[in-house]
C-alpha positions as CSV (number, residue, x, y, z in Angstrom):
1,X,-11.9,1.2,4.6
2,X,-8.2,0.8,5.2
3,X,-7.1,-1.4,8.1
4,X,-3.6,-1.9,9.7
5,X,-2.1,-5.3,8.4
6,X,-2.2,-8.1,11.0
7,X,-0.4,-11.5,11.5
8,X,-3.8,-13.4,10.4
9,X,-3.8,-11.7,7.0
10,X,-0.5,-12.6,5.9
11,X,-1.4,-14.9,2.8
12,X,-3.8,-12.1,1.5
13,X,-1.4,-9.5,2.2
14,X,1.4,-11.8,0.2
15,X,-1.1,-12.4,-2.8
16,X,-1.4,-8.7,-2.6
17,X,1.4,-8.2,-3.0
18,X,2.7,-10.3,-5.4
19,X,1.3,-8.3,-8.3
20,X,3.4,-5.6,-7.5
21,X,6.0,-5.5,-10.5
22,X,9.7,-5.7,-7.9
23,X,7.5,-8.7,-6.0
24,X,6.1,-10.6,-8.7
25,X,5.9,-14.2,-8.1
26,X,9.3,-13.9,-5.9
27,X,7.9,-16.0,-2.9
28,X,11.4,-14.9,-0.6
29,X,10.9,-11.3,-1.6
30,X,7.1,-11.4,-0.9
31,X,7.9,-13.2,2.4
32,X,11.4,-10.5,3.1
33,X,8.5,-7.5,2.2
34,X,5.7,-8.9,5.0
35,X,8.7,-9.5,7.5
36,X,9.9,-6.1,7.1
37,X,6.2,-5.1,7.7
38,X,6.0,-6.7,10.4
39,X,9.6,-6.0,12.1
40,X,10.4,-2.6,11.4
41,X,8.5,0.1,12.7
42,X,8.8,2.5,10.4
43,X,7.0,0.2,7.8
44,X,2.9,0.1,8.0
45,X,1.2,-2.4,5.7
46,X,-2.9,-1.5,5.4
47,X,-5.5,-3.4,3.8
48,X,-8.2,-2.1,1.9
49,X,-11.3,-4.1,3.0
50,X,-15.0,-4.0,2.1
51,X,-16.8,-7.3,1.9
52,X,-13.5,-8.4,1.4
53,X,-9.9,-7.3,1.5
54,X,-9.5,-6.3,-1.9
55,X,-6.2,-4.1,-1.8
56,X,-2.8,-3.1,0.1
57,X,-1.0,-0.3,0.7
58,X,2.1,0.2,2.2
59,X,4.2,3.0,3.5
60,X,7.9,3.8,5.0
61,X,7.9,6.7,7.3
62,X,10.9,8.7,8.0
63,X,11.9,11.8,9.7
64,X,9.2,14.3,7.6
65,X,7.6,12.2,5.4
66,X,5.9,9.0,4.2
67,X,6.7,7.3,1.1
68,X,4.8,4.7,-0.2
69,X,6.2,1.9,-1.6
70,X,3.5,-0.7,-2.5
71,X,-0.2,-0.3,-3.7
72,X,-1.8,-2.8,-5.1
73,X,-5.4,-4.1,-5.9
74,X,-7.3,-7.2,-6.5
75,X,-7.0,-7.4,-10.6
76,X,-11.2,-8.3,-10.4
77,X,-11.7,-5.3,-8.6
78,X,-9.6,-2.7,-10.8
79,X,-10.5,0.3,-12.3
80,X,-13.0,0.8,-9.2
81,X,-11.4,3.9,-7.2
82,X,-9.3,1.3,-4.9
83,X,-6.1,2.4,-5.6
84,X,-7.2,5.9,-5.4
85,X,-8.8,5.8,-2.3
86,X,-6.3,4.1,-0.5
87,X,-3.9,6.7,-1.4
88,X,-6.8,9.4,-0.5
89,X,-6.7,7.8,3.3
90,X,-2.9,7.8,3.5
91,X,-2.7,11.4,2.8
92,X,-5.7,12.2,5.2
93,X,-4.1,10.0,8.0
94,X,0.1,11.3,7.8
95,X,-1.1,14.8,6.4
96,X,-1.1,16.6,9.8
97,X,2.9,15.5,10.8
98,X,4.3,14.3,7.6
99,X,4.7,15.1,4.0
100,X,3.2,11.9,2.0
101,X,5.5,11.4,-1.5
102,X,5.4,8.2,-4.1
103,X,8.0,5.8,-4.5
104,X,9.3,5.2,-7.5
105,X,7.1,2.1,-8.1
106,X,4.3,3.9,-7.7
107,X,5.0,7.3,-9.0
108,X,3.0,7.6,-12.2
109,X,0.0,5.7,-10.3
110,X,0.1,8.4,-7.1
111,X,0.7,11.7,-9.6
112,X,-2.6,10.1,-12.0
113,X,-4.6,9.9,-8.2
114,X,-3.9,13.1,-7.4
115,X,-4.3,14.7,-10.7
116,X,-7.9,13.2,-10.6
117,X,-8.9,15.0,-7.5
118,X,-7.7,18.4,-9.0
């Protein structure tokens, strides 16, 4: 289930985060990318919890559509449908005013998602 990011869940959020390929290992970027998250409103952070958070997805929204820019999951817990249904829930939850698109980070990820559920 994904839940909005919160103060509390910075470090898993960061670790999260940090095996996104722009983030990797840079602890000022990771710590620049959760500030953002948490300072600008037009960036949501959600978490992707079961048991145990065990993914993070993150979006910009802008005038007409969402673009995410960060999806990532636990490597012990890949190749599970994570990623996919994370995505799945963004769509479902900006479909009805916005337009959701990939950034280019996650492009090839979001187009193999979505060619999965055709």
């Amino acid at each position: 289930m994904l839940i909005r990011f919160k103060k509390n869940m910075e470090k898993i959020a960061m670790g999260l985060l940090s095996f996104m390929p722009d983030e990797k290992k840079d602890v000022k970027k990771l710590q620049n990318t959760i500030k953002e998250y948490e300072s600008n409103p037009n960036w949501n952070l959600y978490l992707w919890k079961e048991e145990d958070v065990l993914g993070a997805i993150g979006v910009r929204v802008e005038e007409h559509h969402v673009i995410i820019q960060h999806v990532s999951v636990n490597p012990s817990h890949r190749n599970m449908g994570i990623g996919k249904k994370m995505i799945n829930e963004i769509d479902q939850l900006y479909q009805e005013n916005y337009t959701v698109y990939a950034g280019e980070e996650v492009q090839d990820f979001y187009q193999k998602c979505k060619s999965d559920n055709v």
